[in-house]
C-alpha positions as a Markdown table, in Angstrom:
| # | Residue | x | y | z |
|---|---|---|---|---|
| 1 | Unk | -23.2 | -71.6 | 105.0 |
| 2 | Unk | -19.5 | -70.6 | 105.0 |
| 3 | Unk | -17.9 | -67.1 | 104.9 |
| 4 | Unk | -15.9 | -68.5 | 101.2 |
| 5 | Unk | -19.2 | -70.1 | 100.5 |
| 6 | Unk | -21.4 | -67.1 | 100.6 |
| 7 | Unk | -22.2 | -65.1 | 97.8 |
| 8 | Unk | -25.1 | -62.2 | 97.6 |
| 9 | Unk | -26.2 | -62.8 | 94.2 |
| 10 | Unk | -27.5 | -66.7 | 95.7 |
| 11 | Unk | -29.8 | -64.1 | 97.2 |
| 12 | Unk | -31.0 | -62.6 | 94.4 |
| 13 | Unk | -33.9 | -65.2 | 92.9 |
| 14 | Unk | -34.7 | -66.3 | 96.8 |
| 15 | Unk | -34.9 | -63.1 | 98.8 |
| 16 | Unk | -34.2 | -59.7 | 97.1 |
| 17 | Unk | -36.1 | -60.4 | 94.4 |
| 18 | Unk | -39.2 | -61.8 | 95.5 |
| 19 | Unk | -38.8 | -59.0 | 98.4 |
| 20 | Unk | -39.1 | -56.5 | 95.8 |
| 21 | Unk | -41.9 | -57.4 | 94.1 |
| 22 | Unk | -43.7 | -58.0 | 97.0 |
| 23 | Unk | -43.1 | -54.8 | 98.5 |
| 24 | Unk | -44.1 | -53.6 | 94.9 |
| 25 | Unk | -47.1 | -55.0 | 95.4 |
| 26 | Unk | -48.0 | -53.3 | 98.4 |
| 27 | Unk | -46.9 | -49.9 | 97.2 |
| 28 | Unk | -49.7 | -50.4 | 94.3 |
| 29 | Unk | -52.2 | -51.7 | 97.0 |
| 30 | Unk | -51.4 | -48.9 | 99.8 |
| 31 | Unk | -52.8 | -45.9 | 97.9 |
| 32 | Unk | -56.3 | -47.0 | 96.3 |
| 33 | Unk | -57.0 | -48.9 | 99.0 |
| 34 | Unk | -58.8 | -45.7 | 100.6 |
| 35 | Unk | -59.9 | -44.6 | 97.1 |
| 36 | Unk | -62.5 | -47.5 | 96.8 |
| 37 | Unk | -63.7 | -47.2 | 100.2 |
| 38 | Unk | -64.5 | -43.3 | 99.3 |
| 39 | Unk | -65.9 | -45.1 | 96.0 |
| 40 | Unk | -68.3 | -46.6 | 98.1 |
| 41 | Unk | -69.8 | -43.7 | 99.7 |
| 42 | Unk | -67.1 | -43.9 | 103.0 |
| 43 | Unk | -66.1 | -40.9 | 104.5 |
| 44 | Unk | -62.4 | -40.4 | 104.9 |
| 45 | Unk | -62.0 | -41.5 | 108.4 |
| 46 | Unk | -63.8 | -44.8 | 107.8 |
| 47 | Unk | -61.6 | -45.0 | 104.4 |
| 48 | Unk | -58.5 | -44.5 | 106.5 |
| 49 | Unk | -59.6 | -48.0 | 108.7 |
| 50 | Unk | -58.7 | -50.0 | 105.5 |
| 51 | Unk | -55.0 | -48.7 | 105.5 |
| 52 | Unk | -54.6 | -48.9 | 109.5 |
| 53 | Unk | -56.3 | -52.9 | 109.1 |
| 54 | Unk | -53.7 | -54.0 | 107.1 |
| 55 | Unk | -51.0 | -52.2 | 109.1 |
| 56 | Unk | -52.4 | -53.7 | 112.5 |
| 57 | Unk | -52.7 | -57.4 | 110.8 |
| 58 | Unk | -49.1 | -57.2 | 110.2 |
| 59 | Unk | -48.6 | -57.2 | 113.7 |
| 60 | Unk | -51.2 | -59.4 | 114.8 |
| 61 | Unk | -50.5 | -62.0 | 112.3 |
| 62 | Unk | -47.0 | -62.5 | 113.8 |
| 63 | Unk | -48.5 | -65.1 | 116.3 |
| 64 | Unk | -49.3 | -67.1 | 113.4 |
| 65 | Unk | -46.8 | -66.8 | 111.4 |
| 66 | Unk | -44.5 | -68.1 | 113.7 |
| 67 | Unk | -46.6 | -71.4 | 113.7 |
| 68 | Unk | -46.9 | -72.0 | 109.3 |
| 69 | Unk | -43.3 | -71.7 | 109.5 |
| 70 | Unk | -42.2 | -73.9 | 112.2 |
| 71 | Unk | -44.9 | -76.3 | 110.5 |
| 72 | Unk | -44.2 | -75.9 | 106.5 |
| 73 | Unk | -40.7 | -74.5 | 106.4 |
| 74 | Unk | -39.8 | -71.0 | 105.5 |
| 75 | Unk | -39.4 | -72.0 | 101.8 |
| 76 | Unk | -43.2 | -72.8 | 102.0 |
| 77 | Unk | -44.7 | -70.4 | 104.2 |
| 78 | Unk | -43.2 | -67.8 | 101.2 |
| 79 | Unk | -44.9 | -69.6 | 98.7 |
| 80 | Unk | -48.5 | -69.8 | 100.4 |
| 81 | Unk | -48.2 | -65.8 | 101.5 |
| 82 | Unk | -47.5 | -64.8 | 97.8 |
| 83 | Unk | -50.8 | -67.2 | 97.1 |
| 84 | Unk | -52.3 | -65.6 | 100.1 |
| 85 | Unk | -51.3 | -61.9 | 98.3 |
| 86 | Unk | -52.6 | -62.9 | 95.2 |
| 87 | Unk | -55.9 | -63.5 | 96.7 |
| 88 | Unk | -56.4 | -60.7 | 98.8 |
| 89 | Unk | -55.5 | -58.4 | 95.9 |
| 90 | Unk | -57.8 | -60.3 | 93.5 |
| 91 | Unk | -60.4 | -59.9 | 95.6 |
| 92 | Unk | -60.3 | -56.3 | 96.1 |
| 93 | Unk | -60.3 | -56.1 | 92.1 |
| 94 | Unk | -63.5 | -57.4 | 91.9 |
| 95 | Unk | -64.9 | -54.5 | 94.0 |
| 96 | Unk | -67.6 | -56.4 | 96.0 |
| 97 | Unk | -67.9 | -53.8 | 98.8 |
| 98 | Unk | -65.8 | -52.1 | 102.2 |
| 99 | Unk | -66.2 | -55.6 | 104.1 |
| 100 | Unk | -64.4 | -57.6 | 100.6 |
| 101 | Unk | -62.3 | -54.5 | 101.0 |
| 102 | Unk | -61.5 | -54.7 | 104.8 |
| 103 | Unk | -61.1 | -58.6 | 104.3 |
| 104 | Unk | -58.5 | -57.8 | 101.6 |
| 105 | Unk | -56.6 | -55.6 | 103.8 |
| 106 | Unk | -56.6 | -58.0 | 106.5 |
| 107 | Unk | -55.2 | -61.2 | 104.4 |
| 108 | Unk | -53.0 | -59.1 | 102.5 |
| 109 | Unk | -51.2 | -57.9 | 105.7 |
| 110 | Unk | -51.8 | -62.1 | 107.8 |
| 111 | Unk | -49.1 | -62.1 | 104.1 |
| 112 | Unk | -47.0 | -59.6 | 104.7 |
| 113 | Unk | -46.4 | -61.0 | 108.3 |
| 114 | Unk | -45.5 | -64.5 | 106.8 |
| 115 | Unk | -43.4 | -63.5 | 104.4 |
| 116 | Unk | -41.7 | -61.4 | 106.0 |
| 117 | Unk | -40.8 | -63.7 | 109.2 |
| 118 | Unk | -40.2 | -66.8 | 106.4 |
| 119 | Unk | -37.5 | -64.2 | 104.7 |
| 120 | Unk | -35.8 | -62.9 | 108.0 |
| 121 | Unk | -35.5 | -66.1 | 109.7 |
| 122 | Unk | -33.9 | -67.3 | 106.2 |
| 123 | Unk | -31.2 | -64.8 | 106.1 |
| 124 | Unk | -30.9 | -65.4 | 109.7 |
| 125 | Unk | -29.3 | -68.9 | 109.1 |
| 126 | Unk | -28.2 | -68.5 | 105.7 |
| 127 | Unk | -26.2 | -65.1 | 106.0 |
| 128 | Unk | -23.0 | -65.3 | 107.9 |
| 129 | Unk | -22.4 | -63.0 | 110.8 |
| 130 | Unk | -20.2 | -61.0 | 108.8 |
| 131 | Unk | -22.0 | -60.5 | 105.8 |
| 132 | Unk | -25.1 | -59.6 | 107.2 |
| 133 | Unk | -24.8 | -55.7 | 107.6 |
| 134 | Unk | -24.3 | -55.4 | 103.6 |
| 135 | Unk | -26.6 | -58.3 | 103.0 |
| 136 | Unk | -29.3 | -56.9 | 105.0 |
| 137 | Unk | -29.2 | -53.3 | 103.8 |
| 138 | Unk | -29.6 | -54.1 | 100.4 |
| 139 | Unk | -32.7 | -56.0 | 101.5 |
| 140 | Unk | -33.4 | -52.6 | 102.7 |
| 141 | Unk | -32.9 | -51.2 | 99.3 |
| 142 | Unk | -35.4 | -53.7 | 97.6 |
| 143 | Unk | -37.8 | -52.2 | 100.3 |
| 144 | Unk | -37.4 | -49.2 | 99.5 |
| 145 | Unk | -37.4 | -49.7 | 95.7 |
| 146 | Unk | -40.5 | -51.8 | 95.7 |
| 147 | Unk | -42.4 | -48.8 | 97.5 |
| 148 | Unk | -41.4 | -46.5 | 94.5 |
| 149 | Unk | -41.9 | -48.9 | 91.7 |
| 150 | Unk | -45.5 | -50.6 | 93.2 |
| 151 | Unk | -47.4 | -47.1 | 93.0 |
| 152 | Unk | -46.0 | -46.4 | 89.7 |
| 153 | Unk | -46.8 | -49.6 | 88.0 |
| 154 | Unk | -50.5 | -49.5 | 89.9 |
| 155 | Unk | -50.7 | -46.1 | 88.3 |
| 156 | Unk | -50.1 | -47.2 | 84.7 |
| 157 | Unk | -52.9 | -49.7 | 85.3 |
| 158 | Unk | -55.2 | -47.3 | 86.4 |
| 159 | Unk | -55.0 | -44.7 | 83.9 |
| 160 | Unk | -54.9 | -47.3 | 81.4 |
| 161 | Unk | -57.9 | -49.6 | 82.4 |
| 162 | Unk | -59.5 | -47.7 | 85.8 |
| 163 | Unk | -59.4 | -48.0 | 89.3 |
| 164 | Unk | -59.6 | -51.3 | 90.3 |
| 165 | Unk | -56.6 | -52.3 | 88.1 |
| 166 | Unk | -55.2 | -51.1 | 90.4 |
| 167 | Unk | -55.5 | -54.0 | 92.8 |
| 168 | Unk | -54.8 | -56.6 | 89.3 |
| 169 | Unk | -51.4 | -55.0 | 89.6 |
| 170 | Unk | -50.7 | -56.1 | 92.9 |
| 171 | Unk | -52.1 | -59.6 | 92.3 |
| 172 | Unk | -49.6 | -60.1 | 89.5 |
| 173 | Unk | -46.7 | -58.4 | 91.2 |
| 174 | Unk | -47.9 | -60.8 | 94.4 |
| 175 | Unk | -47.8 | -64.1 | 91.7 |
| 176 | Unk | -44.2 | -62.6 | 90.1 |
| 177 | Unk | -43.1 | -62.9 | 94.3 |
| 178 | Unk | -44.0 | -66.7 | 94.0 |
| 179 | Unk | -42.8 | -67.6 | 90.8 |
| 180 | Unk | -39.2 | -65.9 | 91.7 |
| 181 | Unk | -39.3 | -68.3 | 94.9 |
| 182 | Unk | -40.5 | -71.4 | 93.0 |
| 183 | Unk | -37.6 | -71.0 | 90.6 |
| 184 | Unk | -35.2 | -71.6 | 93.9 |
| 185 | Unk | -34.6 | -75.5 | 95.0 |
| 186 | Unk | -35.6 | -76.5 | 98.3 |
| 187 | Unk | -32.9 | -77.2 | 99.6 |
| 188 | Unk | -31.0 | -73.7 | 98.6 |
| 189 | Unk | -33.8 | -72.5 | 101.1 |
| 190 | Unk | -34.2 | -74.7 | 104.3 |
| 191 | Unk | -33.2 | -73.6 | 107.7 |
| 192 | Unk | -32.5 | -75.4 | 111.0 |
| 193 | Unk | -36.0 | -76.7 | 112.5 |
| 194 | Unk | -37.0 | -74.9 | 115.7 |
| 195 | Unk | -37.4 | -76.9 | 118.8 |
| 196 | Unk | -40.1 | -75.0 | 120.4 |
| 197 | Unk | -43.4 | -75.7 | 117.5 |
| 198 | Unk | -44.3 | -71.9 | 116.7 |
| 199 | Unk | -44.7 | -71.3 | 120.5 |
| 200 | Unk | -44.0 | -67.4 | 120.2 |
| 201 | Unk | -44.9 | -66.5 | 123.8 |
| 202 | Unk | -42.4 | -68.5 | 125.7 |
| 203 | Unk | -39.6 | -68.0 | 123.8 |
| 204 | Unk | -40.7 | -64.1 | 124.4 |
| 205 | Unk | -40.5 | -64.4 | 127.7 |
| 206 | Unk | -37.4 | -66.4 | 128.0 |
| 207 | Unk | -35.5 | -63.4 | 125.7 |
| 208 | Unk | -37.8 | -60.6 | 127.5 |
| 209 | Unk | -34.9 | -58.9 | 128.5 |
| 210 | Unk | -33.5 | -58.5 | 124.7 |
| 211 | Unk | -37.3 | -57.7 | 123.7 |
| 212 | Unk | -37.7 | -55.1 | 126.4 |
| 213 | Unk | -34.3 | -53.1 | 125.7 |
| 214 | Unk | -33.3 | -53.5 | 121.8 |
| 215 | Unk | -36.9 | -54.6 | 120.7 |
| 216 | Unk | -38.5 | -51.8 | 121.9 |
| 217 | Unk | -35.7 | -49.4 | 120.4 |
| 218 | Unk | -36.6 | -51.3 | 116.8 |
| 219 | Unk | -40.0 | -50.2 | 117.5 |
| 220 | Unk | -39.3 | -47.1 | 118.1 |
| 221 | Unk | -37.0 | -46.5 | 114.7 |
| 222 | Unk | -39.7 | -47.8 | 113.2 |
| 223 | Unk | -42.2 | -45.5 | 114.4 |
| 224 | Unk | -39.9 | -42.5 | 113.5 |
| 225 | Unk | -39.6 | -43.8 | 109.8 |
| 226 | Unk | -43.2 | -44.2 | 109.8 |
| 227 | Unk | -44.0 | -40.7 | 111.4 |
| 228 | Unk | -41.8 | -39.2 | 108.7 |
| 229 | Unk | -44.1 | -40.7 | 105.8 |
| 230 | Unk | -47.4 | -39.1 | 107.8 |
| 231 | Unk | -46.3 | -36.0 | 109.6 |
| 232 | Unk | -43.9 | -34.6 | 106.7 |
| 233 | Unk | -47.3 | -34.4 | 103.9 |
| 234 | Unk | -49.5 | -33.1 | 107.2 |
| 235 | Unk | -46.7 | -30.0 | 107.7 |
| 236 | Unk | -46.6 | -29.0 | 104.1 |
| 237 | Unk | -50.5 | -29.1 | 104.1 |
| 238 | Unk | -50.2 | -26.8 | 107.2 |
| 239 | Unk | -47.5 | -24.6 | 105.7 |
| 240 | Unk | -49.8 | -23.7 | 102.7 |
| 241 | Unk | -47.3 | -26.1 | 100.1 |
| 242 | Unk | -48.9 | -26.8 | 97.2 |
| 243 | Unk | -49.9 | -30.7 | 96.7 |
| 244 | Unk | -47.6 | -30.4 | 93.1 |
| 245 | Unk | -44.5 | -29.3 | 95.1 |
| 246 | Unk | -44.8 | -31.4 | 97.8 |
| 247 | Unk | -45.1 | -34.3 | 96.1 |
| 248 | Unk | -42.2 | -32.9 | 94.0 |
| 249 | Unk | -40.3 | -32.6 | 97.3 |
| 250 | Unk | -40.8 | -36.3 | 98.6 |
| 251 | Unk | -40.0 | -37.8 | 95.4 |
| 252 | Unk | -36.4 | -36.3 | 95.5 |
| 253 | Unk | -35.7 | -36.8 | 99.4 |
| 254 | Unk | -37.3 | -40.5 | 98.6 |
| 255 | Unk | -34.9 | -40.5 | 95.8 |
| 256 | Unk | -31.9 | -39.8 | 98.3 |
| 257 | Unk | -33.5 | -42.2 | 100.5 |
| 258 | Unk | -33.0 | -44.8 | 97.7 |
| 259 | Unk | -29.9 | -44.1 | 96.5 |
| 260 | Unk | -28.2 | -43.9 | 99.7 |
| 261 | Unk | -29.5 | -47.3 | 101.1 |
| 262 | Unk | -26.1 | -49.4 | 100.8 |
| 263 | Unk | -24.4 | -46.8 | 102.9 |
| 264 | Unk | -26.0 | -48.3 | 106.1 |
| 265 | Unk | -24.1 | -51.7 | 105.5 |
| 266 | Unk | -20.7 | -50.2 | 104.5 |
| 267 | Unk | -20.9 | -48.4 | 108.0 |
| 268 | Unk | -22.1 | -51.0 | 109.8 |
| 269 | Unk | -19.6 | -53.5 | 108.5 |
| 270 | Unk | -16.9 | -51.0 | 109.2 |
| 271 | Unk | -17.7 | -49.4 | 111.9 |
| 272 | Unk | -20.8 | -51.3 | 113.8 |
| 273 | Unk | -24.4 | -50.7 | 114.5 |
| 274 | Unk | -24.1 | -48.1 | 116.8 |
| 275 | Unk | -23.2 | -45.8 | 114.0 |
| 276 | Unk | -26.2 | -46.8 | 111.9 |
| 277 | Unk | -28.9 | -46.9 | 114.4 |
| 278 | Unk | -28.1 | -43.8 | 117.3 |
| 279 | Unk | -27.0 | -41.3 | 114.7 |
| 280 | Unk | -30.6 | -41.9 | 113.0 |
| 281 | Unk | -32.2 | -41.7 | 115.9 |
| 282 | Unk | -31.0 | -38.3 | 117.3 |
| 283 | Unk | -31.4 | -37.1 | 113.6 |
| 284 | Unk | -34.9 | -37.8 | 113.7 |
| 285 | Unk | -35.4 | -36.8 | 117.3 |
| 286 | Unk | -33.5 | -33.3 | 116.3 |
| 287 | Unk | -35.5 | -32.7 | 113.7 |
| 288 | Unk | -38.8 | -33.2 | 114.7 |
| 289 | Unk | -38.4 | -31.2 | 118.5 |
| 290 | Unk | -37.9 | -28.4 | 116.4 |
| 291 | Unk | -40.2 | -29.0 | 113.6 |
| 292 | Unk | -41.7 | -25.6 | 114.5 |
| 293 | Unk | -39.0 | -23.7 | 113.0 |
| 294 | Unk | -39.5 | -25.2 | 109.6 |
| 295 | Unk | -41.9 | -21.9 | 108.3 |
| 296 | Unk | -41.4 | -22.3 | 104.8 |
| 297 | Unk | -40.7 | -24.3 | 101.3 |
| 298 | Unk | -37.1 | -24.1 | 102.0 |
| 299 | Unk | -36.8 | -24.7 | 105.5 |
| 300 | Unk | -38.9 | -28.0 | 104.5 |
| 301 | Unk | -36.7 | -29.0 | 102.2 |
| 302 | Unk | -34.0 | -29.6 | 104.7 |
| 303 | Unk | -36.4 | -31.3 | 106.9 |
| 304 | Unk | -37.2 | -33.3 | 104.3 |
| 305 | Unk | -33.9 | -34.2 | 103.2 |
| 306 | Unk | -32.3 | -34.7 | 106.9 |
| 307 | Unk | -35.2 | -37.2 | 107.3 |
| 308 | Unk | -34.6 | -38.9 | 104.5 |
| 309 | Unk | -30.8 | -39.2 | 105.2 |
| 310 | Unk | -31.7 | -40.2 | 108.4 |
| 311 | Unk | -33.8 | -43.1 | 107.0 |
| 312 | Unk | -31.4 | -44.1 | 104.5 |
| 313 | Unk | -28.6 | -44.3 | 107.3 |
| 314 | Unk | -30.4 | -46.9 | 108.7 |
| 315 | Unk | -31.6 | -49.1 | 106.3 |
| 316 | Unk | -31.6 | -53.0 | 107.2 |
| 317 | Unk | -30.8 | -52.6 | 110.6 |
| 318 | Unk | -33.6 | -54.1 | 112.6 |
| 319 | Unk | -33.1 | -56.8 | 109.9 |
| 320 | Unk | -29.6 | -57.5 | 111.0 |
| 321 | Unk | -30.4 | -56.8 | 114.9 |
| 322 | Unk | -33.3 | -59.5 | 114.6 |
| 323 | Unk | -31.1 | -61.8 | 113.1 |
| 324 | Unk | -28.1 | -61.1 | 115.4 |
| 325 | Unk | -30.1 | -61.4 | 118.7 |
| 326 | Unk | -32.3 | -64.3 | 117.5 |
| 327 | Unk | -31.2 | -67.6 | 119.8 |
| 328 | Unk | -30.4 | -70.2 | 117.6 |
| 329 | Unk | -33.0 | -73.8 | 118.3 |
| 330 | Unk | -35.3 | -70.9 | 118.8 |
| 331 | Unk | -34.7 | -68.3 | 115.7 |
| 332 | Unk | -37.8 | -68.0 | 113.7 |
| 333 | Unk | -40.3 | -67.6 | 117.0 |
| 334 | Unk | -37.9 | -64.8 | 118.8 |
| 335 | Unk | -38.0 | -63.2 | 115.3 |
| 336 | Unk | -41.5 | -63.1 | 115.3 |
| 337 | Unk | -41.7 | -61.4 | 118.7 |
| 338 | Unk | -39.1 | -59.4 | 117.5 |
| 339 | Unk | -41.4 | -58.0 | 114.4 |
| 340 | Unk | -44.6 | -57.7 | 116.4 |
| 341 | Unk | -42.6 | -55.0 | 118.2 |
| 342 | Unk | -41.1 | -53.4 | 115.1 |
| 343 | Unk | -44.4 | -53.4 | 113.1 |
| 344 | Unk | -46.2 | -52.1 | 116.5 |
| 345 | Unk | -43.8 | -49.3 | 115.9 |
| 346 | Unk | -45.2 | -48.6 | 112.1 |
| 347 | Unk | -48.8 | -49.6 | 113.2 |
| 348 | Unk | -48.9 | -47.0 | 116.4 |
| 349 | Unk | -47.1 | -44.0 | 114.4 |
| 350 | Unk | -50.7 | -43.3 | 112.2 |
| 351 | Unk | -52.3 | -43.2 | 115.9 |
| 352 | Unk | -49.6 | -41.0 | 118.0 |
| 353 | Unk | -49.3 | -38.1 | 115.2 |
| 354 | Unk | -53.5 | -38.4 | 114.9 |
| 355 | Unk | -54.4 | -38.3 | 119.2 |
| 356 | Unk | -51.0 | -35.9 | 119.5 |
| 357 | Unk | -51.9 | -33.3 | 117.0 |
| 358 | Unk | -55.5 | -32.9 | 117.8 |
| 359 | Unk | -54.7 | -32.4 | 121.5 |
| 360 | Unk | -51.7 | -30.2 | 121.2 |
| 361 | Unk | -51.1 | -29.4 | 117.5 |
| 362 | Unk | -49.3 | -30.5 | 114.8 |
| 363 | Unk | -45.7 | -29.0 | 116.0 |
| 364 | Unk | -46.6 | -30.6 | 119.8 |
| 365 | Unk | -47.4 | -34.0 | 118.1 |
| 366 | Unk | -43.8 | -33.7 | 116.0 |
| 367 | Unk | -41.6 | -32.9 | 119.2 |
| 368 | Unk | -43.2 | -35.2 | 121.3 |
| 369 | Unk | -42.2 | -37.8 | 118.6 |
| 370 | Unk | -39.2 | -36.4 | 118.8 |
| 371 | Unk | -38.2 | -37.1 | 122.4 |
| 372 | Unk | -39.1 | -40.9 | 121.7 |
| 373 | Unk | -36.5 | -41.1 | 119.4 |
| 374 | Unk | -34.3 | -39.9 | 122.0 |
| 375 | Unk | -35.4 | -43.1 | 124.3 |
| 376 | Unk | -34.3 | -45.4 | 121.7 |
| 377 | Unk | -30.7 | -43.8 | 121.1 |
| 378 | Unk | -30.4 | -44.1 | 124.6 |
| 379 | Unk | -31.4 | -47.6 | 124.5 |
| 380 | Unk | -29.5 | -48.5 | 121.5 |
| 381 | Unk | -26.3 | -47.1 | 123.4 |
| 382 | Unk | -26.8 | -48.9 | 126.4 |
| 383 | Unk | -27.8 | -52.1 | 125.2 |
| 384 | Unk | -26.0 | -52.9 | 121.8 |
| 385 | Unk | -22.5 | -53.8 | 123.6 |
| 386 | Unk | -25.0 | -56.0 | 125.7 |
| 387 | Unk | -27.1 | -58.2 | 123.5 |
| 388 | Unk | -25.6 | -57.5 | 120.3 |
| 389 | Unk | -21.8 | -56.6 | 120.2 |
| 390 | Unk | -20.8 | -56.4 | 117.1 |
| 391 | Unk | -18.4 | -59.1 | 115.2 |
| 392 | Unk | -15.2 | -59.0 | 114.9 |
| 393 | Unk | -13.0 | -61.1 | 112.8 |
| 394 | Unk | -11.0 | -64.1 | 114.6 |
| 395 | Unk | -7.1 | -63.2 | 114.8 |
| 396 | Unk | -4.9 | -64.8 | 112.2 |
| 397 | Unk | -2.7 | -66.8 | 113.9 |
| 398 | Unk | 0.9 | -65.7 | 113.9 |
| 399 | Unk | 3.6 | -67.0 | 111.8 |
């Protein structure tokens, strides 16, 4: 597609929605999915494998992924994971036990991974080079809105008809994904066929040295995002904050979060990725080396908030860097190595603060997270004018 042909609202039916309702219907899944297990008689730790299944099957199911999509078209391969969702999320409803209940983690994340590899390889191709910072960050912003609206809308179906409505809402809000896709014609959705059949691994190591500098800095902003989201709750616990304020606290720094989102594509468009992936990074990195000074409710609010700027700074960039290093002939299976990295990132963060903080403490487990973000602005610096300058518009010729 054209720079005068493109539009972002032809992305509304076709990605953002569907992306938010999708995310939505993970939201609504995410927190009563350790509720039932407990329902069952599960202690918390063997409630907390449901949550870290799904996670890890985001990753895993990468491999596969790559292969529906290079077989069935990224149109398709949305439609059959919002099917896929649908199931999963039906069949936790019917609350037949923790293996129904791992098995619905499982397939609900093997959904996630599809989608979410049919969706990025899409905008690859579809979203010119130019576009793609603002285009991408409001992709951001549907994530980020779909995680506040799923829990809500899973909470109204609770209270209203119990628990495992819960898991009805995510079904629906997994059908709504479909039907938003189904409304799209084919060929609005259709991207260039890959040469290489789904074959993941050698396209991996063909682009190792793009997965091995800029991948692994996309996993490791993606562990710091994630790390926010499970060490932030564990320090207010620690500091004595009250499970009222707290939540009170992350709702407002997630509202900053959200509203902030499109400013990571207005700097990236004007002034490149640099200044929307390092800046985050050492943010993060600052604030969690000195977690140790935050001894209070109002000290935690600016953790809190800086974290939440942080995020917000960088929203859609691994989206755009996946899209900008992806060779084209070869797209959709570099994206998916791409993505097993990133979602590495969110699956390991759950087991670094866990191992960390039991051996040396919470405040040791934060900093030590903190110096990792450090590797990745480094590796973000070095390796962005590398793999991934950024574009630049061609010269008008003179007259």
């Amino acid at each position: 597609m054209t720079t005068g042909e493109f539009r972002k609202r032809q992305l509304v039916t076709s990605i953002y929605l569907p992306s938010l309702l999708i995310t939505a219907a993970e939201g609504a899944l995410l927190p009563i999915l350790p509720v039932s297990a407990v329902g069952f008689g599960f202690s918390l730790a063997e409630a907390s494998i449901v949550t870290t299944v799904l996670m890890v099957s985001t990753m895993v199911f990468e491999v596969p992924a790559s292969w529906i999509n290079a077989k069935i078209g990224e149109r398709n391969a949305m439609l059959v994971s919002t099917v896929l969702g649908f199931a999963m999320t039906l069949l936790a409803f019917f609350q037949l036990g923790y293996p129904a209940l791992i098995l619905s983690a499982l397939g609900f994340g093997a959904a996630h991974s599809i989608f979410g590899l049919a969706r990025h390889s899409l905008l690859a191709e579809i979203v010119p080079e130019q576009h793609r910072p603002k285009s991408m960050s409001l992709l951001g912003g549907m994530f980020r809105g779909g995680m506040a609206i799923g829990p809500v809308v899973g909470s109204a179906f609770i209270v209203l008809y119990g628990v495992e409505f819960g898991y009805l809402a995510a079904a629906l809000l997994s059908l709504a994904a479909g039907a938003s896709v189904l409304t799209v014609p084919a060929g609005r959705l259709k991207a260039t066929p890959s040469g290489q059949n789904g074959n993941m691994w050698a396209v991996a190591r063909r682009e190792a040295p793009k997965l091995a500098t800029l991948g692994v800095a996309s996993a490791i902003i993606s562990a710091g995002r994630t790390i926010r989201l499970i060490g932030l709750p564990l320090l207010a616990i620690q500091l004595g904050i009250s499970p009222g304020e707290a939540s009170f606290i992350f709702g407002i720094t997630g509202f900053i979060d959200f509203t902030l989102f499109y400013l990571s594509g207005i700097i990236m468009h004007k002034y490149g990725k640099f200044w929307s992936s390092v800046p985050t990074l050492l943010a993060l990195g600052v604030t969690y080396l000195f977690s140790f000074l935050v001894t209070d409710i109002l000290t935690f609010w600016v953790l809190a908030s800086v974290t939440a700027l942080a995020n917000a700074l960088s929203a859609g960039i691994n989206m755009i860097l996946g899209a900008d290093l992806a060779p084209k002939g070869s797209r959709g299976e570099f994206l998916a190595a791409f993505r097993m990295l990133t979602s590495g990132g969110v699956a390991l963060a759950p087991a670094m603060i866990t191992v960390l903080t039991a051996s040396i403490g919470l405040a040791g487990a934060l900093a030590s997270t903190g110096l990792l973000n450090f590797v990745g602005a480094y590796l973000f610096w070095k390796y962005l004018p590398i793999y991934a300058p950024d574009y630049k518009a061609p010269e008008q010729p003179k007259t």
